[in-house]
C-alpha positions in Angstrom: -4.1 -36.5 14.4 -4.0 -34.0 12.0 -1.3 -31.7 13.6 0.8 -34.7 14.0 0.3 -34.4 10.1 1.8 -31.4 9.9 5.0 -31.9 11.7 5.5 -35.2 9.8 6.2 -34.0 6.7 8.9 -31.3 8.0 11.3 -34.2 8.2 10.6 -35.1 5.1 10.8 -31.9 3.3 14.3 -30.7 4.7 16.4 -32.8 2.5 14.9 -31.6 -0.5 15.2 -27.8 0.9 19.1 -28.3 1.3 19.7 -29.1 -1.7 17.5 -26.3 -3.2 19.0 -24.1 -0.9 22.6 -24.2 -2.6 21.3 -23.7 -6.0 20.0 -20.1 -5.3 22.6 -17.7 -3.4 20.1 -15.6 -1.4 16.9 -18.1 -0.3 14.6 -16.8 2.4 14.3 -18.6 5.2 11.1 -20.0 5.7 9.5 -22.0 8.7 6.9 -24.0 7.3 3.9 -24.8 9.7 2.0 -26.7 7.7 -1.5 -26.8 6.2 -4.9 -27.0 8.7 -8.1 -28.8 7.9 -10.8 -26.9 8.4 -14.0 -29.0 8.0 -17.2 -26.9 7.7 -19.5 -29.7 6.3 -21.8 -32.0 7.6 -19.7 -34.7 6.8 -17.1 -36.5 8.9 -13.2 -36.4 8.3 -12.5 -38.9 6.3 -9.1 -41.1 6.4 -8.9 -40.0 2.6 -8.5 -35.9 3.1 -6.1 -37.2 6.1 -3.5 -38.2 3.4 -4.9 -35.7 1.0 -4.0 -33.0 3.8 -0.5 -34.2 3.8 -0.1 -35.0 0.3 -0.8 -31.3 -0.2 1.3 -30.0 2.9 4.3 -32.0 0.8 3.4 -30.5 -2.2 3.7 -26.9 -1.0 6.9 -27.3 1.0 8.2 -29.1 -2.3 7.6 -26.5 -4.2 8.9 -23.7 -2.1 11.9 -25.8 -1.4 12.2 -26.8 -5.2 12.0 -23.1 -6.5 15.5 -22.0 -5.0 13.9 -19.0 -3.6 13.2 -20.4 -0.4 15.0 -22.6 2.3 12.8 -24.4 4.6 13.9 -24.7 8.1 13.6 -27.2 10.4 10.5 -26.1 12.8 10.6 -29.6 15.0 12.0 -27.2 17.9 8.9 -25.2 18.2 6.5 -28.2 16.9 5.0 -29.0 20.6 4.2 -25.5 21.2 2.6 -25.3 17.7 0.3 -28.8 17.9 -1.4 -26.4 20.6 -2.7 -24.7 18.1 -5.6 -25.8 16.0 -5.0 -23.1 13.1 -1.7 -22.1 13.1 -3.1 -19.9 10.0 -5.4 -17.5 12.4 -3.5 -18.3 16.0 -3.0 -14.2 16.7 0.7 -14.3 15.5 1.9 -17.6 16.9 3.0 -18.1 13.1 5.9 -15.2 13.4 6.6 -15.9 17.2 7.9 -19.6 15.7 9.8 -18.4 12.8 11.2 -15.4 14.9 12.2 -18.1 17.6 13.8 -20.2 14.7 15.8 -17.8 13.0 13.3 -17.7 10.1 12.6 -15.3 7.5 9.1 -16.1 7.0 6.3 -18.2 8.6 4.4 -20.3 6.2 0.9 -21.7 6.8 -2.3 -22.1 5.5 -5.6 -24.0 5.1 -7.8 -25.9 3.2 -11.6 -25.6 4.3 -14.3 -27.8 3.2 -17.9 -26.5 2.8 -19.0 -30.0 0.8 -17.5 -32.7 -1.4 -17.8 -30.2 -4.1 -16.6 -27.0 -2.7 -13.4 -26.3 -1.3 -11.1 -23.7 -0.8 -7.0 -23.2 0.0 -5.5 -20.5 1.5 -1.7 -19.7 1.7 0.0 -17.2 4.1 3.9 -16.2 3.9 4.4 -13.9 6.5 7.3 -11.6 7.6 8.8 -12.8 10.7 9.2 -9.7 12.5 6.5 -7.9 11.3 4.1 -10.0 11.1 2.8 -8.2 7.9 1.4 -10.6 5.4 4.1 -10.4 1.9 2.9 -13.3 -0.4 0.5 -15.8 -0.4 -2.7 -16.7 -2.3 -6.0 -18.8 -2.2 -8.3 -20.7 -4.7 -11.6 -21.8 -4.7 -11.3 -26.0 -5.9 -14.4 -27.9 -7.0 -14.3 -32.1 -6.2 -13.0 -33.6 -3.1 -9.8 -35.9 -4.9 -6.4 -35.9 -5.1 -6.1 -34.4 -8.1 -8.2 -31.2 -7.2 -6.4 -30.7 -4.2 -3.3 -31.2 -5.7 -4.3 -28.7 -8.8 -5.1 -26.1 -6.1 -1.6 -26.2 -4.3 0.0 -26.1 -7.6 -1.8 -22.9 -9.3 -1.1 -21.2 -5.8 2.4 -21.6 -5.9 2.6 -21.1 -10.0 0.1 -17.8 -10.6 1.1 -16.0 -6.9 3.5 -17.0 -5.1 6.3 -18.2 -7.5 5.3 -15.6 -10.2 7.6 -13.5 -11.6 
């Protein structure tokens, strides 16, 4: 269920990067993966953090797409071979084997991991396509399981590391 998640919001997310795309001359290329759940409490998944997962995946693609400096791709080609995957963010490269495959720049992914309903933490990887070597990216640790946290933590990600000047 949740890597269906993931390759939902792609759809979504290319008509915003197309119009991003044309307001910046020089955008990387960036195939988006998605974000993973990573549930390390005792606690079941709940149908909450399902939409919170993709209300956050959105957010990120959003804001890469919105900032001009990157073009999201469509990645439904290589989305079959990537729901194999549980975490597309530790998967031994399968990250740069899709972009590489898709004509991408980058590869994109990341996850958020619950310890408890008051600790989280996200974690972003941009990662060169061809080498694999990992070129921006950023984590935070977030405190409350709600929208609004999660949503906080995407944001300060993309404002203090990887959209800073």
């Amino acid at each position: 269920m949740l890597n269906c998640l993931r390759a939902t919001f792609v759809s979504v997310v290319l008509s915003a990067s197309a119009s991003s795309a044309l307001a910046d001359a020089d955008p990387r290329t960036v195939a988006y993966l998605g974000l993973t759940f990573l549930n390390t409490s005792l606690e079941p998944v709940s149908p909450d953090e399902e939409t919170r997962l993709a209300m956050a995946s959105d957010q990120l693609a959003e804001g890469l797409a919105g900032s001009g400096r990157y073009a999201l791709i469509d990645t439904a080609p290589v989305a079959s071979a990537a729901g194999r995957y549980q975490n597309l963010a530790h998967c031994n490269g399968c990250d740069t084997r899709f972009a590489r495959a898709l004509g991408a720049e980058m590869a994109v992914t990341g996850e958020i991991q619950k310890t408890s309903n008051l600790i989280l933490h996200i974690s972003i990887y941009m990662r060169d396509a061809e080498s694999g070597a990992l070129v921006n990216g950023g984590s935070v640790d977030i405190r409350s399981n709600t929208d609004e946290s999660w949503l906080r933590g995407i944001n300060y990600i993309l404002k203090n590391r990887i959209l800073r000047e």
